[in-house]
C-alpha positions, 0 to 999 in steps of 0.5 A: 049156888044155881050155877053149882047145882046146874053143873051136878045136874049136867054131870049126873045126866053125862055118867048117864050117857056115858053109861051107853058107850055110844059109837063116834065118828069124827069128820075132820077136812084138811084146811077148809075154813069157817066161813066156807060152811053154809052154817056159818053165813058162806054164800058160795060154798055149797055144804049141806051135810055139814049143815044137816050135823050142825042143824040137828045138833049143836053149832059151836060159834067159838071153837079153835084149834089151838094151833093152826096147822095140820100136824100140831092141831091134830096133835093137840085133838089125839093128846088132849094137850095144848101144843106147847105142852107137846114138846116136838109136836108144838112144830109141823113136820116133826119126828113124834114122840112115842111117850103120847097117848091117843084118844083113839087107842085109849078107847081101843083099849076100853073095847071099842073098835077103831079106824081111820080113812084118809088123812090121819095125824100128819105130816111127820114121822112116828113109832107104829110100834107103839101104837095100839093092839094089833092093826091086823092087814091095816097101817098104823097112824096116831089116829088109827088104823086105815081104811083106805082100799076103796077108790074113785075117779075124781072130778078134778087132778087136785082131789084125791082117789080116796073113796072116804065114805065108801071105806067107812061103809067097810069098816062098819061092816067089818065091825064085830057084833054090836061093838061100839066103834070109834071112827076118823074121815079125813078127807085130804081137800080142800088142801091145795093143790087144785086144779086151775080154773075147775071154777070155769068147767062147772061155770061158777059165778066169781060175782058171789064168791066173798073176799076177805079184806085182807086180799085185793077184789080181783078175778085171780083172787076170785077164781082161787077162792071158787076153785077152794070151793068145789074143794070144801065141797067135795069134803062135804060131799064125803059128809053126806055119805057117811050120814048114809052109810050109818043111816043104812045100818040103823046107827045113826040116831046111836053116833056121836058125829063131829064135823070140823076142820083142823084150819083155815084155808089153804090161802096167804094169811090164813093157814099157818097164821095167827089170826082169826080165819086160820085158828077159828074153826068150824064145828059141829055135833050132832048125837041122835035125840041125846043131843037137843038139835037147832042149838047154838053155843057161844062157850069157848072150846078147843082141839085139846077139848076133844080127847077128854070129851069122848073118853067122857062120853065113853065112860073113860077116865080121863088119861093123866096127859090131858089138859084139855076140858071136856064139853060134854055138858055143852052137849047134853045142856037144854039151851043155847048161848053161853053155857058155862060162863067160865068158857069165856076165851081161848089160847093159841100159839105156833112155833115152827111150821115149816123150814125156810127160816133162819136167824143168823147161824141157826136154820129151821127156826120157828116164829114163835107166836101166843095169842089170846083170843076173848069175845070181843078182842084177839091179842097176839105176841110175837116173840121174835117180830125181826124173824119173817112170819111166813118164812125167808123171802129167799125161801118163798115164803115156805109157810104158805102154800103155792097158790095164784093168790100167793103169786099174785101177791108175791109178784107185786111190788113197793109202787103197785096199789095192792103193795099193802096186802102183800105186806099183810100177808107176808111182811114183818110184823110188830112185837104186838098185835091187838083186834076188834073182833066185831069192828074188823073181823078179817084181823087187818086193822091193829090197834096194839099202839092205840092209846084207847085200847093199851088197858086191853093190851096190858090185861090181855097180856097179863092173863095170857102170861100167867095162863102160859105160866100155869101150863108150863110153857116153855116160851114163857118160862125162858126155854122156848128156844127148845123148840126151834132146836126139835128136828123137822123129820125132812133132813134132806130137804133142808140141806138142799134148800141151805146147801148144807149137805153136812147140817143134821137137825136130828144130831145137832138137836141132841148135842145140844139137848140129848136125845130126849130133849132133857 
């Protein structure tokens, strides 16, 4: 009964704050991981911004992205859906479908100005067409119309020229009236490439930089990592800018911000990859005094969450698609920890990510993975454990970006000391994954064939099962191999990597399933 009338108390007080349609601004960095935020314990990435959101706001300790990739976890941000609930948009690199709806164009709709800088949803192809109303001299992206004419000379080759901050500051100008706006910044670093050894221009000190326990402790690896570093803060750095911008105008105390990542680093066995670095995300959400600051919450909470959380606090109905819950009275509750306690897991999956794998006679195909992830445990099935995870070793391994580090592990052999970590990162992997979150945070030690632990596995296996039921997932349900059917939209380049000149994924996709996959 407690529990009920503390749930009427947070929605009454949310149709309240709805009421005031307040301004958004989403910050969202490309592959920056959670452990880089000072607010989450990095000792050597220098993130200040990020830490003044989650410092006069709320700190999310379980917050996941769904699937840790660019162009399905952004997918599943702008739908408000789990990704294998998304058809196409489960893989990377895929030709969208013009039957989704966005979050921002549902509030562009609802009256509310909209924009974006930098990196929006992507990579893979859509129908502006079926965008929003009109995008005026502006592109057209699922994440809204960009901003992008300001420009910068970067220290570094690997960051780009985009001035994000500085075209916030246009669109807010531009803003008509006192209209409520609707914002996405997203910086296109830290993901690679960088430029090699900017650690040693700016004389960083490879002694502080932290290695995870699933690389060997070297100067090639530590130099990689600190290089990643001045990447995560430039991204922090764009942070900064647009808290001034909005301080400059009067508006900070009236936006709702949210900084996050949409996955872990761009690192072997990390972005792409089913385990806790590349799906744990870092976010945080600051509101002016709607919001009390200095909070930590504990409840679990995912990309598909974010959709109908701002048409909530827009006072927008939820859009029938939407799967995803809203946390909105884990904002506007009092305390920290668990808020609700029904917020006690998440689900994660991934299908195809990138070309470069095949199976037989079939190219492009996915790896498909679901995953469970609770407090105290994360249970992995992989469906097809004889596919390589990262993709075909002739290939190189094409779901994992060109890095030192990914050289360094790729060039050692079956004699060499560090032959084990190569086997982690790119090596075949078994039917079933199971780990200790608290014991081995860095996922390296599995213990799916411990005989102390099957009761975990089987329960964790029962309940991901059934929730994937629920949801209609197609891997469950006995049609998963529709997703490696969905045509990734680079049609060129997987005939030159198969020397296929005459394999079309698109054509081959609807004689099997027709155009529309039906």
């Amino acid at each position: 009964m407690k529990r009920f009338l503390f749930l009427l108390c947070l929605m009454a007080v949310s149709a309240r704050a709805a009421q005031d349609r307040p301004n958004i601004l989403f910050i969202i960095a490309d592959d920056a991981s959670r452990d880089s935020m000072g607010a989450y314990g990095s000792t050597y990435v220098s993130t200040p911004n990020f830490d003044r959101i989650a410092n006069e706001g709320v700190r999310f300790e379980q917050a996941y992205n769904c699937n840790p990739k660019c162009a399905p976890a952004r997918a599943c941000l702008l739908t408000g859906r789990y990704s294998w609930q998304l058809e196409e948009a489960c893989n990377h690199n895929p030709i969208l479908s013009s039957k989704w709806r966005f979050y921002p164009y549902l509030l562009e709709d609802a009256g509310y100005f909209i924009g974006l800088t930098g990196k929006g949803w992507g990579p893979g192809d859509f129908d502006s067409a079926t965008m929003g109303k009109n995008g005026g001299t502006h592109a057209v992206n699922p994440a809204g119309y960009a901003w992008d004419s300001h420009k910068l000379k970067p220290p570094y080759s690997g960051i780009a020229s985009t001035d994000y901050a500085a075209n916030f500051a246009e669109f807010l100008d531009a803003r008509p009236g006192d209209k409520p706006f609707c914002f996405w910044l997203g910086t296109k670093e830290p993901h690679r490439a960088y430029e090699l050894d900017s650690h040693k221009k700016e004389n960083r000190d490879l002694s502080k930089v932290t290695v995870p326990a699933y690389y060997p402790d070297n100067e090639t690896i530590r130099g990689d990592l600190a290089d990643y570093a001045i990447e995560v803060e430039w991204y922090d750095r764009h942070i900064g800018g647009a808290l001034k911008a909005l301080e400059e105008r009067g508006l900070l105390e009236d936006t709702l911000i949210i900084a996050t990542s949409d996955h872990g680093m761009p690192f072997p066995r990390v972005k792409g990859q089913i385990y806790d670095d590349g799906f744990h995300i870092p976010f945080a959400v600051r509101w002016g005094a709607r919001v009390k600051g200095g909070r930590v919450v504990t409840d679990f909470v995912t990309f598909p969450d974010l959709a109908p959380t701002l048409l909530e606090v827009a006072g927008v109905a939820k859009h029938p698609q939407m799967t995803g819950k809203s946390f909105l009275p884990q904002l506007l509750a009092e305390g920290s920890g668990r808020i609700d306690p029904e917020r006690n897991h998440t689900l994660l999956g991934k299908e195809r990510h990138d070309i470069g794998r095949t199976d037989g006679e079939d190219l492009s195909v996915a790896y498909p993975v679901r995953a469970l992830r609770n407090d105290a445990f994360l249970y992995v099935r992989n469906f097809k454990p004889k596919r390589w995870p990262v993709g075909d070793p002739q290939y190189d391994y094409l779901n994992c970006d060109a890095s030192p580090t990914k050289s360094y592990l790729t060039g050692l052999s079956m004699g060499d000391g560090d032959y084990k970590y190569y086997e982690m990162a790119f090596g075949l992997r078994p039917g079933e994954e199971l780990y200790d979150i608290d014991a081995d945070p860095d996922c390296v030690k599995n213990l799916a064939d411990d005989p102390n632990h099957a009761g975990t596995k089987a329960e964790m296996w029962q309940q991901l099962e059934r929730e994937l039921e629920l949801q209609g997932d197609p891997r469950v349900l006995g049609g998963g191999d529709i997703f490696d059917a969905y045509p990734n939209h680079q049609v060129e380049r997987q005939q030159k990597l198969y020397g296929r000149p005459d394999w079309n994924p698109v054509t081959e996709f609807e004689k099997k399933y027709g155009k529309k996959g039906q």
